[in-house]
Every structure is written in C-alpha cells, then in structure tokens.
N, C-alpha and C positions, 0 to 999 in steps of 0.2 A: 327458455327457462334460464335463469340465473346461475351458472355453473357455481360461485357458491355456493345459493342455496341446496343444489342438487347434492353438491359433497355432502353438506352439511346432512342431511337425509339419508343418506347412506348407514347403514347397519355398522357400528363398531364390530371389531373383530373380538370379541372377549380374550382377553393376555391369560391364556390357559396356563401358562410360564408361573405370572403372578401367585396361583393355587399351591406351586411346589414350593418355589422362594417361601411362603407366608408357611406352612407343612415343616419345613427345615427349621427356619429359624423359628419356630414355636415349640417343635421337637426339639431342636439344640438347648434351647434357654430351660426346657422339662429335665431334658439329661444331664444337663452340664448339674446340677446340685448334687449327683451319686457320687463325684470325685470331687467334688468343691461342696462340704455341706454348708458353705459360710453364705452362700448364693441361692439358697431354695428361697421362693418367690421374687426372685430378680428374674421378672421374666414380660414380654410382649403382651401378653393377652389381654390381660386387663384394658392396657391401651387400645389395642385394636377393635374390643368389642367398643370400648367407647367413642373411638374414633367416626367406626362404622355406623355408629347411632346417630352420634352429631352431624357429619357430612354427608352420607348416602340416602337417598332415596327411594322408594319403593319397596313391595315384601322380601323383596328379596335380599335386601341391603345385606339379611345378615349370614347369608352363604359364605362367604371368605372367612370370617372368623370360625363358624359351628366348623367350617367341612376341615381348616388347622388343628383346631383345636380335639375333635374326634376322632381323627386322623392320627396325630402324635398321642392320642392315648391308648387307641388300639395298637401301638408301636407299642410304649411306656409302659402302660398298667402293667402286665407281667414282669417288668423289671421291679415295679415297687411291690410285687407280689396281691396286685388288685384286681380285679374285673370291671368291664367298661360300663358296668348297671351299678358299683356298689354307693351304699348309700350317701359317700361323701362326695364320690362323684356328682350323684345326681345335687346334692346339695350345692355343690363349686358350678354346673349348671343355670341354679337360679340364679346367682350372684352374678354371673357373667349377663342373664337376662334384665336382671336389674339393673346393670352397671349399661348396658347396652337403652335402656330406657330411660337413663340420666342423661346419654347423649341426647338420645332424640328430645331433650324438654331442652337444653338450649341452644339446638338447631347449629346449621353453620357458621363459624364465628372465629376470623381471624382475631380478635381481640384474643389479649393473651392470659386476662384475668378470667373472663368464664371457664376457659382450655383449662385452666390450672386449678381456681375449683376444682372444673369435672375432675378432673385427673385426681386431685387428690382423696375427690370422694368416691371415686373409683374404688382406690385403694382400700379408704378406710368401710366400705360397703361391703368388698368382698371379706379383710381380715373380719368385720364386726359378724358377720354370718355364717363364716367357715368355722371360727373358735367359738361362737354363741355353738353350735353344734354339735361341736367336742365337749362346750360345757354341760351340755345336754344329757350325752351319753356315756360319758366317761367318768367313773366312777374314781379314777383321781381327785375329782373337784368335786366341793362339795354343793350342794344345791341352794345357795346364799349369793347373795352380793358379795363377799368376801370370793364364793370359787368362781365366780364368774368375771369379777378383775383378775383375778387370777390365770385364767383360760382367754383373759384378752390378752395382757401384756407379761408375762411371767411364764404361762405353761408350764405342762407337766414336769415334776421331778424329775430330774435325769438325763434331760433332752434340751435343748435348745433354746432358751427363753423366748418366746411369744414375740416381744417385741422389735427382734433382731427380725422378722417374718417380716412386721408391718412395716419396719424400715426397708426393708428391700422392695414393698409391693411399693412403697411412696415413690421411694428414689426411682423405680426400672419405671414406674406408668406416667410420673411426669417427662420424666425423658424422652420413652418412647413414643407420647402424645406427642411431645414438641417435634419429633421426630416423622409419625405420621403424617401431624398436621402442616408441614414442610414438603414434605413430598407431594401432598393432596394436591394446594396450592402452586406448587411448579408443576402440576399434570394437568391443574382444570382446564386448560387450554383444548387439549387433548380430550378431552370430555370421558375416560374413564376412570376408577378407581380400584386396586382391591377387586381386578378380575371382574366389574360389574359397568354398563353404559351407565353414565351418572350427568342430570341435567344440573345447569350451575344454580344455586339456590344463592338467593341476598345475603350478608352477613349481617 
C-alpha cells in the first residue's frame, strides 16, 4: 500500500483546542461592548457562521460556530441581564442560520469579490432582521415606513443610533472573513478547519 495514501486515510485528530480559542474570542468580542459601548456588534460571528457555510462541508459544518456562540451566551446573557431562550435571542439565531446559508449558495471561493459580497450581506442580513424585530415590538416606533427606517438606521431615542450597529457589523465581518478566509486557505493543506475534518472543494 502506498504509504501516502495510507496517511492520507487516517482519521484527523479533531483540534478540540480550536472549540476554546473560537468560545474566547466570541465571548471577548460579546463582552468587550459593556466597557467600550462604541464597539457592540464589532464582533466574529457573523464571519464565522459565514465562513463556515461557504468552506465546510457536511451537517456538521455548523458545530464550531452554534457550540461559540451558545457557549459565550450562556456566559453573557446574565450580564445583559437575558436568558438563553429570550425572544431576541432566538431571533439573532435565525439570522446567523441565514447568514450561514448565504455561505453555502456560493460555496468555496478564494476570489475576493463573492467573500466581500457575502460578508457584507452578512452584515446587512443580520442588522436588517435584528432591528425589523425591535421595529416589530417596540412601541418606540411607530408601525409605518417612517418607524421602521427609523428602527434600521436611527434607533430608539436615547440610545445609540442604529447605524453606528451596522457600521460595526460591516467593518468586524468583512475583516474577519478576510481573516477566516486566510487562515482556511493556509490550513487546507492540513485538511482541517474550525475543529471539523473538511475535504478540499473547487473554488
């Protein structure tokens, strides 16, 4: 037998390591906005779920992001004073599964103009679905096209403007795609990712 081929056969060790690293910095970039408000959604996930759509493989692709990202909220929620079922949660959720579904429609692709699409419709996927939500149920806005530009780019009285949010989701998710998608490509060698065996797919 071909002692390559026989390596090559052999079981990857799953990088159990990778699960904490991705736990950390998911949790970090969550907590760091309680002392820096200027940086709530400058944060990984977005990237990663879409990362993980576009390059990995198989049902299970999407274990490294859900097990980060559930992980630092059962940390989190109690600091923002939430629980891990409430209903914005579940809402930030689908946005992640949809953003996670935008990778997988265009597949593996070092080209840098799809990356940056996705990435940017990442961002604009989760802001448009997390604030359609609040326009929903939040009796600050009113239930017109007027409260609902409102509830994308402006937000409530008092708080924050809306659009400082989606600047940060823009800027943190093309970065850190460019960033994922950097590491992915210096690993495929290696044939894992993101704590999962992963076969190399065309671009």
């Amino acid at each position: 037998m071909n002692p390559t081929a026989k390596k090559e056969s052999e079981p990857q060790i799953i990088p159990q390591l990778w699960f904490v690293v991705l736990i950390v910095v998911v949790g970090w970039s969550r907590y760091l906005p309680l002392s820096h408000p200027e940086l709530f959604n400058f944060t990984p996930v977005l990237a990663l779920f879409f990362i993980s759509g576009a390059y990995l493989k198989g049902k299970s692709s999407w274990i490294g992001p859900v097990v980060a990202v559930i992980a630092s909220d059962l940390i989190l929620n109690p600091t923002y004073g939430q629980g891990l079922l409430e209903p914005f949660t579940l809402i930030s959720i689908i946005a992640y599964l949809g953003i996670f579904l935008l990778g997988k429609s265009i597949k593996s692709s070092k080209k840098t103009i799809p990356l940056f699409i996705g990435a940017v419709g990442s961002a604009l996927l989760f802001h448009g679905t997390t604030c359609g939500y609040a326009w929903l149920i939040n009796p600050a806005y009113s239930k017109t096209l007027a409260g609902f530009w409102q509830a994308q780019f402006l937000g409530e009285p008092g708080y924050a403007p809306a659009y400082l949010f989606l600047r940060n989701s823009l800027l943190s998710t093309i970065l850190f795609t460019a960033v994922f998608s950097w590491v992915y490509n210096k690993n495929k060698e290696k044939r894992f990712f993101f704590g999962k065996t992963i076969q190399p797919t065309k671009a």
